[in-house]
C-alpha positions in Angstrom: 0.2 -19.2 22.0 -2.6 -20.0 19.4 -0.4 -17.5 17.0 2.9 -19.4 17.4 1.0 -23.0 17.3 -0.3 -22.1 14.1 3.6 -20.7 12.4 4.8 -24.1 13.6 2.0 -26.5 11.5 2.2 -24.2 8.6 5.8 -24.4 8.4 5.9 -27.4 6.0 3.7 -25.8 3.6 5.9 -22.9 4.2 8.8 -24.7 2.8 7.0 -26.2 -0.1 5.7 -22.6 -1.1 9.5 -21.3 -1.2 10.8 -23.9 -2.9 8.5 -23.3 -5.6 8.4 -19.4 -5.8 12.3 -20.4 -6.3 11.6 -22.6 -9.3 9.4 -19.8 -11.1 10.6 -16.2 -11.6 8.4 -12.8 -11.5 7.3 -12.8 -15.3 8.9 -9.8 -16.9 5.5 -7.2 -16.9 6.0 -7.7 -13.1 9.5 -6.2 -13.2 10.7 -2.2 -14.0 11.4 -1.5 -17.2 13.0 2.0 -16.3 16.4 1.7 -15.1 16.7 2.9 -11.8 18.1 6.6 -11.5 19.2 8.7 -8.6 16.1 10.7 -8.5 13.4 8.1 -9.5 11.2 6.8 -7.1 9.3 3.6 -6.8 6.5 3.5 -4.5 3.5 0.6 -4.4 0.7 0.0 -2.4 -0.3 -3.8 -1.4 -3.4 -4.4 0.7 -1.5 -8.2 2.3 -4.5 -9.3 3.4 -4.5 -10.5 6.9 -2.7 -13.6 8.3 -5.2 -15.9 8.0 -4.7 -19.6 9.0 -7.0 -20.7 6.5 -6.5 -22.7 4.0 -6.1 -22.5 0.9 -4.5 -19.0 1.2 -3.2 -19.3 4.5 -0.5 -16.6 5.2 2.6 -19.3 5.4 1.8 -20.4 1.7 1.1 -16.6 0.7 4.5 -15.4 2.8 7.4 -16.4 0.1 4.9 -15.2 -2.5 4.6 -11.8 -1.0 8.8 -11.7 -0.6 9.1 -12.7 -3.8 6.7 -10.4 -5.7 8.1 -7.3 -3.3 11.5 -8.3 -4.0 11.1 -8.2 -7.7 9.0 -4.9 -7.8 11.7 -3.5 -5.3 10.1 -0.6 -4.2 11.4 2.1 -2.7 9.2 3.2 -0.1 4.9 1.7 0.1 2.4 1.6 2.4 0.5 -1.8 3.2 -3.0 -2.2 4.5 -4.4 -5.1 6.8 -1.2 -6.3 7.8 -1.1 -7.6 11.5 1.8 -6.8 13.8 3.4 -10.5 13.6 2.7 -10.7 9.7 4.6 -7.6 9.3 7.5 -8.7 11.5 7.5 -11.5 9.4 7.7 -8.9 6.2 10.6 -7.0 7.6 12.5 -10.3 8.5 12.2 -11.2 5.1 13.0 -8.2 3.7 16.1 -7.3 5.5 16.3 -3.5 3.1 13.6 -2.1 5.1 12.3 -0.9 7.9 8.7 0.0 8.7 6.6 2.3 10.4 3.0 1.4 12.1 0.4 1.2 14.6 -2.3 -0.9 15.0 -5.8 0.8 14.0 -7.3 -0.6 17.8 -4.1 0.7 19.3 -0.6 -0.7 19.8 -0.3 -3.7 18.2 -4.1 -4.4 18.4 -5.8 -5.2 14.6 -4.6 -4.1 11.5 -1.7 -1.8 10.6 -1.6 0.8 7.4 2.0 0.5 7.9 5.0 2.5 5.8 7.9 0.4 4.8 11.4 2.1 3.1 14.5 1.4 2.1 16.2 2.1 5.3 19.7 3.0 3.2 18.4 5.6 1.4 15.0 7.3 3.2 15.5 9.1 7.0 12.0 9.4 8.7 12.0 12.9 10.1 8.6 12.9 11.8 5.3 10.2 11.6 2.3 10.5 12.6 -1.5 8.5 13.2 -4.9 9.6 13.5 -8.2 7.8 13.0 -10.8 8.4 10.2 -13.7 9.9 12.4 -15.2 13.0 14.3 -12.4 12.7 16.6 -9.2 11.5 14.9 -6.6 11.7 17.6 -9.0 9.3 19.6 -7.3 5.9 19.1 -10.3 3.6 17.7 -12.5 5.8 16.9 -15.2 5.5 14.6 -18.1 7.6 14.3 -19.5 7.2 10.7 -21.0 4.1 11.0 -18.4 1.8 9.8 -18.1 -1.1 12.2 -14.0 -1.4 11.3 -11.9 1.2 12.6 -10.0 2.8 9.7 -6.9 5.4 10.4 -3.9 7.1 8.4 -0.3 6.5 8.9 2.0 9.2 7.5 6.1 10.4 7.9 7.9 12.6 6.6 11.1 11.6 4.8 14.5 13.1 3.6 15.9 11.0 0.3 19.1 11.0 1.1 20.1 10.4 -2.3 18.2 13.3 -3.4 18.5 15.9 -0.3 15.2 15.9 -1.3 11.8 15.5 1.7 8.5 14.2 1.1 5.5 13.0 2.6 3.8 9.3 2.4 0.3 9.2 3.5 -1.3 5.4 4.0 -4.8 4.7 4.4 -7.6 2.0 3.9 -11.2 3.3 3.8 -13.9 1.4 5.0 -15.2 -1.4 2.7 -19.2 -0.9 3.6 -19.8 2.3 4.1 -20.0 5.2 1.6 -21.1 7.7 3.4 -17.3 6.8 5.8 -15.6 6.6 3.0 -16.4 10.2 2.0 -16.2 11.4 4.8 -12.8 9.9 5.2 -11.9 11.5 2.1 -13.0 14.6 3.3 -10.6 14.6 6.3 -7.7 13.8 4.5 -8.2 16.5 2.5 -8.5 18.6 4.6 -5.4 17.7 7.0 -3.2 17.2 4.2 -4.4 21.0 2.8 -3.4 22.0 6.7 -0.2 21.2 6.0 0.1 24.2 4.2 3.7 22.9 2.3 5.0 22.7 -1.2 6.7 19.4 -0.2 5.7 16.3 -2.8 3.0 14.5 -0.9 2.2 10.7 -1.9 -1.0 9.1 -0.7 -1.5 5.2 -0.9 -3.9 3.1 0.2 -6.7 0.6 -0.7 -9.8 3.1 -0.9 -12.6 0.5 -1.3 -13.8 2.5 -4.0 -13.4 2.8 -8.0 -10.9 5.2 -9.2 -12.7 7.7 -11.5 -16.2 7.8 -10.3 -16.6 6.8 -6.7 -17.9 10.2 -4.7 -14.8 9.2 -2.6 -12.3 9.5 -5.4 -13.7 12.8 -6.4 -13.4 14.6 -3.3 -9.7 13.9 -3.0 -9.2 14.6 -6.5 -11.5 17.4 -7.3 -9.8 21.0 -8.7 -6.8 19.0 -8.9 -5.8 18.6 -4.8 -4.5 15.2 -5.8 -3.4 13.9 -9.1 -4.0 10.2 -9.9 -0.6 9.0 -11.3 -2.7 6.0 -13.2 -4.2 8.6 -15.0 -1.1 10.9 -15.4 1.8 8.1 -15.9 3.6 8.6 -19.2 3.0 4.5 -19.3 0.1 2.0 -18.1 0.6 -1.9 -17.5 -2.5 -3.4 -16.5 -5.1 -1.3 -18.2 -8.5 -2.5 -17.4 -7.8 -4.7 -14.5 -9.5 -4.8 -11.1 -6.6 -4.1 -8.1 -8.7 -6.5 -6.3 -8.9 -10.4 -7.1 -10.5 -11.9 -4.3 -8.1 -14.8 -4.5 -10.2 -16.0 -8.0 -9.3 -15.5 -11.4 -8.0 -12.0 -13.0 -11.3 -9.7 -13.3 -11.3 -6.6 -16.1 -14.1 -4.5 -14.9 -11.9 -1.7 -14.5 -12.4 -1.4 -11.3 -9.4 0.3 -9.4 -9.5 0.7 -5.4 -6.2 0.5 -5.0 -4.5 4.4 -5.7 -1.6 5.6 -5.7 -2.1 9.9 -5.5 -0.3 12.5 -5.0 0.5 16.0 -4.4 2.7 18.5 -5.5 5.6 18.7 -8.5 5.6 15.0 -8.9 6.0 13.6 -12.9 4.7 9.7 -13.1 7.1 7.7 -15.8 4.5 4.5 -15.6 2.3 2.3 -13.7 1.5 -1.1 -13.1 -1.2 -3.9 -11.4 1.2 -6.4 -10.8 -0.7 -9.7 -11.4 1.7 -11.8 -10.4 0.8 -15.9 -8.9 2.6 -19.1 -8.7 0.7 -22.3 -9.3 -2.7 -20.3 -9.5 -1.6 -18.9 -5.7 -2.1 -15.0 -5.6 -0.3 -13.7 -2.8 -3.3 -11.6 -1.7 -6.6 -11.3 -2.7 -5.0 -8.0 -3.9 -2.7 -6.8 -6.6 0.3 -4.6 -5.9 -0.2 -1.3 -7.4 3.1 0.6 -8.7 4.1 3.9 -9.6 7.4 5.0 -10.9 7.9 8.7 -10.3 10.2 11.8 -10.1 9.7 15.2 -8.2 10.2 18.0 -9.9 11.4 21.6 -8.4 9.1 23.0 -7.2 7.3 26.3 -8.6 
């Protein structure tokens, strides 16, 4: 009841929010500059931040913001992290295209979500899965690294039915105090994605809580070239210096990426972005959408 109270009082400010994300449109280096083709594929990751009732970022001034700036990045498929259930019903209502895939990383709809959203027109899921970063990652909550947060992967499997083409989209969020968890994390993606033993493209998004390039994190999942880092392989870079994380303050250039877009297999990356898009000095989370625009090629 506390939940629905709260959507009723913040439903003015709501309204005033989407009346101005109206007035203003994305500024052009938030919007593609490759013209959409049958076999390219748009795919962001955006940490939402959770649906806080506090001001001044509470989630009904931040909701239009987060329509608006999806809406103009139109992605094809992208995996979210912190999302709670009713924030990302809220999402899919407002972004009537796609349809998502999730489960809450206490269970059920309990905490926060890595969820998968696609463009429901064009992508088929042929099989998801979950499973918890720890010692025992089919235990649902499990944490045994230390890290107080419980931090899980969401992944499906899907046929581009534009393309005849599958894939897999991995979404995670490592934990934001501990290293040694995050390696570990690392470590256990690697290793189940390497169990998959396939030659499908495999794309990995998530917000890593660790800098691209140098964190030990990074360098597990990219060493001997398991994963390629399309910010480091795109053809083009928008954004170049930028943190992915803004912390609801003013745009930071200590390079620090923990936001990554990866992945596996015959995939080509055409560009990149940080989408630093705001309205009024209102970010719509205290993170940047990350984008990549990529192709697969056949494979080898």
């Amino acid at each position: 009841m506390k939940r629905i109270s709260f959507f009723r009082r913040g439903a003015g400010l709501a309204l005033l929010a989407a009346t101005l994300a109206a007035l203003h449109p994305l500024p052009a280096s938030a919007q593609s500059t490759h013209p959409a083709s049958p076999d390219t594929l748009t795919v962001m990751t955006y940490n939402l931040k959770f649906a806080s009732p506090n001001p001044p970022n509470a989630w009904p001034v931040r909701r239009p913001l987060v329509r608006e700036v999806i809406q103009q990045i139109a992605p094809d498929v992208f995996g979210t992290q912190e999302g709670l259930y009713a924030q990302l019903k809220e999402i899919a209502s407002d972004l009537p295209d796609y349809e998502w895939i999730g489960l809450g990383r206490e269970g059920g709809s309990r905490g926060e979500f890595m969820a998968v959203f696609y463009r429901k027109a064009r992508f088929e899921p042929l099989a998801y899965d979950h499973f918890w970063l720890s010692d025992t990652p089919e235990v649902i909550g499990s944490s045994t690294w230390g890290n107080r947060n419980r931090r899980m992967v969401t992944w499906v499997k899907f046929l581009d039915r534009q393309t005849q083409r599958e894939f897999f989209l991995w979404n995670t969020h490592f934990d934001n105090q501990v290293q040694a968890a995050r390696e570990q994390a690392a470590k256990l993606v690697r290793e189940r994605v390497a169990a998959l033993d396939t030659k499908l493209p495999l794309i990995l998004t998530g917000d890593f809580n660790a800098a691209g390039g140098t964190n030990a994190a990074y360098k597990i999942l990219t060493d001997g070239g398991f994963f390629a880092d399309t910010w480091m392989t795109a053809k083009e870079r928008q954004g170049e210096g930028l943190n992915t994380s803004n912390g609801f303050q003013a745009i930071r250039r200590n390079g620090v990426r923990i936001d990554w877009i990866l992945t596996r297999g015959e995939v080509v990356a055409d560009s990149t972005e940080i989408v630093t898009f705001s309205r009024n000095g209102q970010f719509p989370s205290d993170h940047f959408p990350v984008v990549a625009r990529m192709r697969f090629a056949e494979a080898k």
